[in-house]
C-alpha positions as CSV (number, residue, x, y, z in Angstrom):
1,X,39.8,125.2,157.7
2,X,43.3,123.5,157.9
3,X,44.7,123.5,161.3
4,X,46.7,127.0,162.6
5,X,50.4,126.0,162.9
6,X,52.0,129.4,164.5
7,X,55.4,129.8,165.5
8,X,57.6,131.8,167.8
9,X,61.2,132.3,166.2
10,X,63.6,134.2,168.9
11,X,67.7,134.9,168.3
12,X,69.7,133.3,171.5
13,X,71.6,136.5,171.1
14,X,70.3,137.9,174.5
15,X,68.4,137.5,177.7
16,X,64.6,136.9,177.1
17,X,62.7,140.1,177.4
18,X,59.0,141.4,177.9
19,X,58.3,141.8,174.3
20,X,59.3,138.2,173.1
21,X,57.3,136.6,175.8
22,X,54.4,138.9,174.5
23,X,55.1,138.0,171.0
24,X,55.3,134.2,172.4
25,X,52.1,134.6,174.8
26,X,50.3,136.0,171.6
27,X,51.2,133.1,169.6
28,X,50.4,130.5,172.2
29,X,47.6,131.7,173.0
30,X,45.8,131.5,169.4
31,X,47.1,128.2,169.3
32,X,45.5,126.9,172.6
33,X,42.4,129.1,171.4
34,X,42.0,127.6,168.0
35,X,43.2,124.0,169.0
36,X,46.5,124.6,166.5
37,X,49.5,124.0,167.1
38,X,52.8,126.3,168.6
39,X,56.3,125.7,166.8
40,X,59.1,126.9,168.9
41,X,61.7,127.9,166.3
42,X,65.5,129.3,166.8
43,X,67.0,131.7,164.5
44,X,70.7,131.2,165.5
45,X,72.5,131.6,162.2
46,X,73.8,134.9,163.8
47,X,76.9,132.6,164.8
48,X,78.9,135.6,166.4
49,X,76.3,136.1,168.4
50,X,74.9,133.0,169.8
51,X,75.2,131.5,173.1
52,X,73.8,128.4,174.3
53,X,73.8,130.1,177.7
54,X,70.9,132.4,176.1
55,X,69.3,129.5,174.4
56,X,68.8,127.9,177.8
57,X,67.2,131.4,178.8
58,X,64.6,130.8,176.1
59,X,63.4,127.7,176.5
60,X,63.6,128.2,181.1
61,X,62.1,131.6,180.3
62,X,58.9,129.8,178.0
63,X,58.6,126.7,180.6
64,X,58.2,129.3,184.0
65,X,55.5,131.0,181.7
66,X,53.8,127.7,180.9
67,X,53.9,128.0,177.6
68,X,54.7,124.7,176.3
69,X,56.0,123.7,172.4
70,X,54.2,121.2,170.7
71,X,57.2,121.2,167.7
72,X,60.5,122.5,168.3
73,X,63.8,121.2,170.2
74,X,64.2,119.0,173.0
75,X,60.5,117.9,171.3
76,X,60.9,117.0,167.9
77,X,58.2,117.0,165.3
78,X,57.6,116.1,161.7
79,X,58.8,119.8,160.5
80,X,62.5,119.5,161.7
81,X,65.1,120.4,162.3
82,X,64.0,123.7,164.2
83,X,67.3,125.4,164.9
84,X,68.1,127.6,161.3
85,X,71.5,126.6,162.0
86,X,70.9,123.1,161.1
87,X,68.6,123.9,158.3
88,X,71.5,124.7,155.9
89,X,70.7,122.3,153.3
90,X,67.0,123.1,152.8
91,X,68.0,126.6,152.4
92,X,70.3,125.8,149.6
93,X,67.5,124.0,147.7
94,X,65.3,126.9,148.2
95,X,67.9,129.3,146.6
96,X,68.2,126.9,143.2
97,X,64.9,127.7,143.1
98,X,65.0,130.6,142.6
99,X,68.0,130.8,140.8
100,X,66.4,128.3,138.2
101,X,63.7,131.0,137.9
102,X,65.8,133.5,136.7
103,X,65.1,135.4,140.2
104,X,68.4,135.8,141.7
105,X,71.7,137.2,140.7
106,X,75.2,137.8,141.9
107,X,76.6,141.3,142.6
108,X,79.4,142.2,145.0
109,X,80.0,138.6,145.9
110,X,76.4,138.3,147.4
111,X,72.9,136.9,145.9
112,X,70.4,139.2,145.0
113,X,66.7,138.4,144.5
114,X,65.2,139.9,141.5
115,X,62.1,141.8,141.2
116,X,59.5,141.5,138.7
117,X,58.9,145.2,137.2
118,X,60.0,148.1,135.0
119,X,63.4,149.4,135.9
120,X,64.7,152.6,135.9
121,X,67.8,154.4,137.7
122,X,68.0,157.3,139.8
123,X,70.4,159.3,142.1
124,X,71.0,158.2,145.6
125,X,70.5,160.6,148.7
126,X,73.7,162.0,148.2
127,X,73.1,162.1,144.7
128,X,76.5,161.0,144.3
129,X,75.9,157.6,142.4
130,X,72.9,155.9,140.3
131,X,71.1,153.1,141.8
132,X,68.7,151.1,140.4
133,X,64.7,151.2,140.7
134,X,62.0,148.8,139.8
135,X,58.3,149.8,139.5
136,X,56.0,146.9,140.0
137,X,52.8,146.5,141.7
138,X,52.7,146.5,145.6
139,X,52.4,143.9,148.3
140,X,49.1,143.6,149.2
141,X,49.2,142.2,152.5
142,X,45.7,141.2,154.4
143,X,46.8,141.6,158.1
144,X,44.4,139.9,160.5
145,X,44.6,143.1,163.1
146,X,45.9,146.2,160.4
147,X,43.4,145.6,157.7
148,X,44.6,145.8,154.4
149,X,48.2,147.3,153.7
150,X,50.0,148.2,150.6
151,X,53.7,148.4,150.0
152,X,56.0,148.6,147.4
153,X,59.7,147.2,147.5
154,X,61.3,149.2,144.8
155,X,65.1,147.6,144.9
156,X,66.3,144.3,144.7
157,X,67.9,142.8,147.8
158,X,70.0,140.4,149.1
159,X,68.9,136.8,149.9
160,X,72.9,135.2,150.4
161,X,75.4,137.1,152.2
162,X,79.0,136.8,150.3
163,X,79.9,134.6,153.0
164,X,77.9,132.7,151.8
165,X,75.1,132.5,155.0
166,X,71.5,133.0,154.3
167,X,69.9,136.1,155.4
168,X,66.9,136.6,157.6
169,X,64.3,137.3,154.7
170,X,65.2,134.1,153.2
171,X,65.6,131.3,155.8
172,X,62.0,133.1,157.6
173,X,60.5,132.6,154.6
174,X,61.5,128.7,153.7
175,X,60.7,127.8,157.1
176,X,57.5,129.4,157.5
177,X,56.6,127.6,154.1
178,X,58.6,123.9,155.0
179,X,56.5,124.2,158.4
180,X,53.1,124.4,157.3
181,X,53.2,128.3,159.5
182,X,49.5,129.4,158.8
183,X,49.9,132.3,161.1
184,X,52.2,134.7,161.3
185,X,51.8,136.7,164.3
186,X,54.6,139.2,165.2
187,X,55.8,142.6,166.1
188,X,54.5,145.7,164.2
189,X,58.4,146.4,163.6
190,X,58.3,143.8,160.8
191,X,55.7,145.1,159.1
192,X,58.2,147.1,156.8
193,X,59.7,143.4,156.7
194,X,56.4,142.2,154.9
195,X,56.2,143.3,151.8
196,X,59.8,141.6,151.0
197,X,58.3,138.3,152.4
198,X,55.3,138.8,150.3
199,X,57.7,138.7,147.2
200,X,59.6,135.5,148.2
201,X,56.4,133.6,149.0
202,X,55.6,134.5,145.1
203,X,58.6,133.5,143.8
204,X,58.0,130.0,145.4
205,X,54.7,129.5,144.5
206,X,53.8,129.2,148.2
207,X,50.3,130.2,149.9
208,X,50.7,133.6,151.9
209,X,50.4,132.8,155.4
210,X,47.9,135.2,157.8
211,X,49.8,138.0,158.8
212,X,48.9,139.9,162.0
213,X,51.4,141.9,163.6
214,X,50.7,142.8,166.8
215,X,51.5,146.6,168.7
216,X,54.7,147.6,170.1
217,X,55.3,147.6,173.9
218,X,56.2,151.1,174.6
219,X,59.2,152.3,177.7
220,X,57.3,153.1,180.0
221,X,58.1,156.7,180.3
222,X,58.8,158.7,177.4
223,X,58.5,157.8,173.7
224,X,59.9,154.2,171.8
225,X,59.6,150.7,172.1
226,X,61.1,149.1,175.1
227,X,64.3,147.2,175.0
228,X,65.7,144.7,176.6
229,X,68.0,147.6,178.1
230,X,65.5,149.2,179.7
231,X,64.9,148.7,183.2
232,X,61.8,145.5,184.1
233,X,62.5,144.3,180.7
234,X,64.3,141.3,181.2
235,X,62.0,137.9,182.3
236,X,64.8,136.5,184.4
237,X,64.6,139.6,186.4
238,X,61.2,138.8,187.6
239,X,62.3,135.2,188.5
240,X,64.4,136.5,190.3
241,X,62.1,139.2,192.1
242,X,59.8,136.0,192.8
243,X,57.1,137.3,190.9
244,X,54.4,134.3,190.0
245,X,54.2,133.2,186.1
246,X,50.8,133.6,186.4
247,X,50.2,137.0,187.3
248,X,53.2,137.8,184.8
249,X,51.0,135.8,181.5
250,X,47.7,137.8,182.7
251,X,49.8,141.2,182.5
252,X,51.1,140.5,179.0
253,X,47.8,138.7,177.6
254,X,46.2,142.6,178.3
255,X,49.4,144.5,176.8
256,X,47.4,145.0,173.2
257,X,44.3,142.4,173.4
258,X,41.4,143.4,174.8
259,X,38.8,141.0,176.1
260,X,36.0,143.9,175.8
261,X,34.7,143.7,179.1
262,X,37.5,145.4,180.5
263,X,38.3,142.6,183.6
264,X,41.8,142.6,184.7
265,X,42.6,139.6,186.6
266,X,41.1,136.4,184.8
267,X,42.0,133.0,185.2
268,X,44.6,131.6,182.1
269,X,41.7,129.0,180.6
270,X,39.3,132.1,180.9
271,X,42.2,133.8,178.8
272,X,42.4,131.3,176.2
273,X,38.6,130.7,175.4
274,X,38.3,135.1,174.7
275,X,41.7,135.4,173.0
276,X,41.1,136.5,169.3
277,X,43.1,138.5,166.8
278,X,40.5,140.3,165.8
279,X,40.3,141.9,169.4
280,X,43.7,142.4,169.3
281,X,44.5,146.5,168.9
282,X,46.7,148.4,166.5
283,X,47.4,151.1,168.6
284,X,50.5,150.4,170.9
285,X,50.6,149.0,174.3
286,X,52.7,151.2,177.4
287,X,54.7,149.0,179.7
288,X,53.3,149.9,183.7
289,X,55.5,148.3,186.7
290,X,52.8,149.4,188.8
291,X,50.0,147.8,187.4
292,X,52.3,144.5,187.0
293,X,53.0,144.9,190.6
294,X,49.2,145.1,191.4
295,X,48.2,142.5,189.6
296,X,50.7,140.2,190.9
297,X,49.3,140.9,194.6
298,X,45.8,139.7,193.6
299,X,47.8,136.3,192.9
300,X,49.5,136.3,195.7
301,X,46.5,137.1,197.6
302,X,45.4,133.9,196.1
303,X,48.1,131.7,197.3
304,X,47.3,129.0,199.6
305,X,49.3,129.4,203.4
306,X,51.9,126.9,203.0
307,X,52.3,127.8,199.4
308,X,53.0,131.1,200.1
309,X,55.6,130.1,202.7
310,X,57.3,127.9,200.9
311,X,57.4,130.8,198.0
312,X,58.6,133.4,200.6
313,X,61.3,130.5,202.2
314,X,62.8,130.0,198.6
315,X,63.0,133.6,198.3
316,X,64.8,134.1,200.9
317,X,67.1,131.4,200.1
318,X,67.7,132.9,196.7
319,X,68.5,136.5,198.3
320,X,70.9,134.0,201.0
321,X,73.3,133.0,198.3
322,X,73.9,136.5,197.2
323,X,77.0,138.0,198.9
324,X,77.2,139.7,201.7
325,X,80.3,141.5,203.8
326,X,82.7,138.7,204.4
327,X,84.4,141.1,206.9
328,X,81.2,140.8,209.1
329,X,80.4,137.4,211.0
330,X,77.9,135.0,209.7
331,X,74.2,136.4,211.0
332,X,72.3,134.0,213.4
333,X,69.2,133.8,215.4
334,X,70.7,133.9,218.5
335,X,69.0,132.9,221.8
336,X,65.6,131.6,220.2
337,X,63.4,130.9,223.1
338,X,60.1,129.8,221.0
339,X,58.3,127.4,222.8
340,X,55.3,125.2,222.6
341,X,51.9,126.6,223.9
342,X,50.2,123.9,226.8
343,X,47.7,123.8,224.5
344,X,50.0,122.3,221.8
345,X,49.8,125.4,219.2
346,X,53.2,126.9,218.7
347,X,53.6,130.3,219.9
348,X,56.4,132.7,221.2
349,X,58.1,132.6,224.1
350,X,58.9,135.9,226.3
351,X,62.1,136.5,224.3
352,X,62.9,136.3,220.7
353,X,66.8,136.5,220.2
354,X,67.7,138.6,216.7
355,X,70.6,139.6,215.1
356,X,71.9,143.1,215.2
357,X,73.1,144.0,211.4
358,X,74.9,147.1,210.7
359,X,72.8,150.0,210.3
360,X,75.4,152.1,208.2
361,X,74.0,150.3,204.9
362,X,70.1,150.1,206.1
363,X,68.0,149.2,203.0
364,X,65.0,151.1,202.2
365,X,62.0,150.3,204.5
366,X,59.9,151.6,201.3
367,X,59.5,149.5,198.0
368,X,58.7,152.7,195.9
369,X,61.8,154.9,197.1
370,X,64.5,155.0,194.3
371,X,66.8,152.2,193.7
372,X,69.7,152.9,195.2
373,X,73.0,152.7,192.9
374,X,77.1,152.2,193.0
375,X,78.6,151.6,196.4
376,X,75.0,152.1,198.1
377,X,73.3,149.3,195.6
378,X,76.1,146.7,197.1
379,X,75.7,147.9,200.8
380,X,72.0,147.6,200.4
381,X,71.9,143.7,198.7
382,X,74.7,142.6,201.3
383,X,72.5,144.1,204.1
384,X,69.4,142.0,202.3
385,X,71.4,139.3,202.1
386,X,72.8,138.9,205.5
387,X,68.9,139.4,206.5
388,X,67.7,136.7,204.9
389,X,70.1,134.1,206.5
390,X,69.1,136.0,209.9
391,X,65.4,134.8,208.6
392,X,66.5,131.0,207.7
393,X,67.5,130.7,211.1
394,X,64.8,131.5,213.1
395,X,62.5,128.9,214.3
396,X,60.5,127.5,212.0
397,X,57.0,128.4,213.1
398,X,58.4,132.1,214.1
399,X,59.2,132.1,210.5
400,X,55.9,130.6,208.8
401,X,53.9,133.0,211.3
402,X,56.1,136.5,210.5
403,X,55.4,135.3,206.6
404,X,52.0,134.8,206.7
405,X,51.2,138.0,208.2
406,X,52.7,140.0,206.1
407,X,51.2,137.7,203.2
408,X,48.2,140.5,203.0
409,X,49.9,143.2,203.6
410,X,52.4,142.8,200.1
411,X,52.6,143.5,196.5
412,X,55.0,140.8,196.1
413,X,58.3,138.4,198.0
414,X,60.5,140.9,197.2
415,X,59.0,143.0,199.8
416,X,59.8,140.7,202.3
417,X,62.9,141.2,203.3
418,X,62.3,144.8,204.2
419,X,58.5,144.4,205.1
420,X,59.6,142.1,207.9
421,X,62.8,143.5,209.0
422,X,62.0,144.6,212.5
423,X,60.8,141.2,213.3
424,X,64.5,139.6,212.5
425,X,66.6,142.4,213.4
426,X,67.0,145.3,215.7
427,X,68.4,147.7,213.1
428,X,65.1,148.4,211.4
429,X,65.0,152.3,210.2
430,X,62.4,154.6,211.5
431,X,60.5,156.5,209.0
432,X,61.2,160.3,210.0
433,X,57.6,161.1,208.3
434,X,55.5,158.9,210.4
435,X,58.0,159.8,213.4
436,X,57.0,163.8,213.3
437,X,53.5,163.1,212.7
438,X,53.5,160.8,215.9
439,X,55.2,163.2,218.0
440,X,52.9,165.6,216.9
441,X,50.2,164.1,218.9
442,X,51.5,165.0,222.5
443,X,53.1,163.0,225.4
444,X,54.4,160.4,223.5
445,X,57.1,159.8,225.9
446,X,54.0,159.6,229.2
447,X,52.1,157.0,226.7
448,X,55.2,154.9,226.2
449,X,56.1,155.2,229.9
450,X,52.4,153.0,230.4
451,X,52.8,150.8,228.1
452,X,56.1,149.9,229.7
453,X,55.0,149.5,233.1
454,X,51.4,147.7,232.0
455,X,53.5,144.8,230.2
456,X,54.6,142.3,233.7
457,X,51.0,142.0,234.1
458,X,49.7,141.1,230.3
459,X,49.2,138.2,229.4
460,X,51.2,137.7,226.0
461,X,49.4,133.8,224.9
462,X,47.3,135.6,222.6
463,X,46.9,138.5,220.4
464,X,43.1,138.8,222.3
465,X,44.6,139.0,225.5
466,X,47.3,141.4,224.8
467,X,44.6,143.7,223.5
468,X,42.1,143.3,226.6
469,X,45.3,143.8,229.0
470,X,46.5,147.0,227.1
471,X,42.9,148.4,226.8
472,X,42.4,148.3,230.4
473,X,45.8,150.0,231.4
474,X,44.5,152.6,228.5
475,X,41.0,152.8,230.7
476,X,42.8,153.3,233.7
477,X,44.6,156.4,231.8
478,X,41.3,157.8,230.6
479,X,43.0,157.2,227.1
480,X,41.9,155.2,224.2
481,X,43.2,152.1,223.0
482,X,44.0,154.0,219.7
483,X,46.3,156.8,221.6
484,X,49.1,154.1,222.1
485,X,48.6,152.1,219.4
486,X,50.5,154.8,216.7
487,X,53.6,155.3,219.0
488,X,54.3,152.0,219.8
489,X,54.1,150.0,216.1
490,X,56.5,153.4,215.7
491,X,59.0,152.1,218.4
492,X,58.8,148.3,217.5
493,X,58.6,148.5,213.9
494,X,59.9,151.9,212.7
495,X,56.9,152.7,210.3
496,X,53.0,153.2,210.9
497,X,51.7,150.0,208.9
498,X,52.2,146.4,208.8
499,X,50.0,143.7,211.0
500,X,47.9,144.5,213.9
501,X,50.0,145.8,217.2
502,X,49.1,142.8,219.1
503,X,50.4,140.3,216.7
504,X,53.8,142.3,216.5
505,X,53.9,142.1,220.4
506,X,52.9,138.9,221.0
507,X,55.7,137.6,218.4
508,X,58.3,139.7,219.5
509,X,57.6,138.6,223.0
510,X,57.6,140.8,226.2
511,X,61.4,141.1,227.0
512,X,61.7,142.4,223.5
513,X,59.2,145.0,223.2
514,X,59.8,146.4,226.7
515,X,63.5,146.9,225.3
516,X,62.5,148.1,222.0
517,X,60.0,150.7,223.9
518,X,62.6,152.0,226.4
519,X,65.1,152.4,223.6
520,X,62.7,154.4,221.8
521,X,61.6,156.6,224.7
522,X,65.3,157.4,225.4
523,X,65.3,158.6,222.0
524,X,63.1,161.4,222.7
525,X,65.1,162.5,225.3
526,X,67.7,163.6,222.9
């Protein structure tokens, strides 16, 4: 068997989306699989369209990915050039092929390929005009995942535009052919596309390549194929979310391929030794944000410590830059006290300065509420934005610590900035929900009165002695650790999850959560 030369052929007419990279992943991955080679290849003859801004996208998009060309621009090859747009001359030869072959004619301006068959006219839809019919045999087309499919083209069609440009059927054709493509593995959508390419790769006496197109990616609600409209379709958009590639390649590998053992998460060489088109399925894959989501947590799960911080710091750099208010003053840590340990482990000191943000445009402290849009959309990224340079100020160890506690507790960085609020800033929301169902409990207000006046004499150098100081003021109450625990993570952080009590107190620092806990117990005096 000759080596398998596949190709990936994208328009720079838009940003990249989830089904190119699929198509691309696909493609890649039965190269890598079958040791054969991956041809990068840009269709830009659609010159009104084309931006160089969009062919950057491409090739950024393919490198965070990891999938790597082995022909194609900025590496060369023996198959070049590999931009259609540059290809004008093979093109031409290729259509005096056909035209001495008698297969191609001029009508309207434009060249027309010729099919081989009895003709015969017939009325239009509108059955207004005549139009002309051929009756030959059908394209028989041996697709590696559909079986065996017949179709018939029954009317000539355009090969040369009257401007003169080459159209799609043409220049995909010569360069699958001129490249040595022995795979063509693509979108179900140009199946109907087939059976034209079928009769050009006749007319030039070529081989047929493999076909195997694989299923559509379907919106995630409702029926049709996703677009690079809908919302999570765009890969830049999980860059920017700083999703990892990885988790984001193991999603798509499972969007219509099946390794038959139904596993989820697998490592990308684990990936590339199953991958085969024959496991690949006709029936069409549904797009799922939450299962993307999951499965890039078990990555992140994976990350080592400084790795993650240093993914979470760049994140939060990123969300920086965006723009805030320029009305409001420039956010700061103010008054960080955070002190070396005598042991020579950095730890917190008694007070923690943080910035007060406005709490008129408070983002969401939950990931899965509803986006919010318009005026709110802008309050909401200013608001994350002036957070996040709240964040990049503090104290370097405050920071790395506050990271890698939440680092379990995440689906992805994104999260971050809300999942970590309280620790950064003393407008964090309260969750009404979790509030109700804590004051539900009874004396709320007695069990945040002991807490106050057990903090002078705890001893806040550790999460372990925090705990043993608390549980013996709960002892000395006849209450259990667990009746305090609920309303104060309610009064420090606003919610009823995140990291264990004693970590939030011990990095907050005493100063802090004695304010935090009166403020909260004035509250339920209202």
């Amino acid at each position: 068997m000759s080596q398998v030369r596949v190709r990936f052929a994208p328009s720079p007419t838009g940003f990249f989306h989830i089904g190119s990279a699929r198509t691309a992943l696909f493609n890649w991955l039965y190269a890598r699989h079958t040791g054969g080679r991956f041809i990068l290849r840009i269709e830009d003859t659609d010159k009104a369209r084309n931006s160089e801004a969009f062919l950057n996208v491409i090739y950024e998009s393919l490198r965070w990915l990891g999938m790597d060309w082995d022909e194609g621009p900025q590496v060369g090859g023996d198959y070049g050039p590999y931009r259609q747009s540059e290809r004008g001359a093979i093109y031409a030869e290729y259509v005096e092929r056909l035209r001495a072959a008698g297969r191609v004619y001029e009508r309207d301006g434009a060249l027309w390929f010729k099919l081989l068959g009895e003709r015969y006219e017939e009325f239009d839809a509108h059955r207004k005009k005549t139009v002309t019919k051929v009756r030959g045999a059908p394209a028989i087309i041996d697709d590696a995942i559909r079986g065996r499919v017949e179709r018939t083209e029954d009317e000539d069609f355009v090969v040369v535009r009257s401007d003169g440009s080459p159209v799609f059927h043409l220049v995909n054709v010569v360069d699958d052919i001129t490249m040595g493509i022995t795979h063509v593995i693509r979108g179900e959508d140009h199946l109907s596309n087939t059976s034209k390419h079928v009769e050009l790769f006749n007319a030039f006496g070529a081989p047929l390549p493999q076909f195997a197109h694989i299923p559509l990616i379907l919106k995630q609600q409702g029926p049709g194929k996703m677009s690079k409209r809908d919302q999570g379709a765009l890969i830049e958009e999980y860059q920017q979310r700083g999703y990892l590639p990885q988790a984001l390649v193991n999603f798509l590998s499972l969007l219509g391929w099946n390794p038959s053992d139904d596993r989820e998460k697998m490592p990308l060489a684990e990936i590339i030794r199953l991958f085969d088109l024959a496991q690949v399925n006709q029936s069409n894959a549904r797009f799922d944000d939450k299962k993307l989501a999951h499965m890039n947590m078990l990555y992140l799960l994976e990350l080592p410590a400084d790795d993650f911080v240093s993914r979470a710091r760049d994140y939060f750099v990123q969300k920086s830059a965006e723009p805030g208010s320029s009305s409001e003053r420039e956010p700061s840590f103010e008054g960080a006290a955070y002190a070396e340990r005598q042991s020579g482990e950095a730890g917190c000191a008694a007070s923690v300065g943080v910035l007060t943000v406005n709490q008129n445009g408070a983002a969401s402290a939950s990931s899965h509420e509803a986006a919010p849009t318009g005026e709110d959309a802008a309050k909401a990224a200013a608001e994350i934005s002036r957070l996040a340079r709240t964040a990049l100020a503090a104290p370097e160890p405050y920071f790395r610590e506050v990271m890698l506690l939440s680092h379990p507790k995440i689906k992805g960085v994104e999260e971050l900035p809300t999942y970590t609020r309280y620790f950064f800033s003393e407008a964090y929301p309260i969750d009404e929900k979790v509030r109700a169902k804590v004051l539900a409990k009874g004396a709320p207000a007695a069990r945040l009165r002991e807490l106050i006046a057990a903090l002078p004499n705890a001893d806040f150098a550790s999460d372990e002695s925090i705990e043993t100081a608390l549980k013996a003021m709960a002892d000395s109450h006849a209450q259990s650790f667990g009746a305090y625990q609920s309303v104060a993570r309610l009064a420090l952080t606003g919610t009823n999850a995140g990291p264990s009590i004693t970590a939030i107190m011990r990095l907050l620092g005493r100063e802090r959560v004695a304010e935090r806990l009166r403020k909260f117990e004035r509250s339920l005096a209202v």
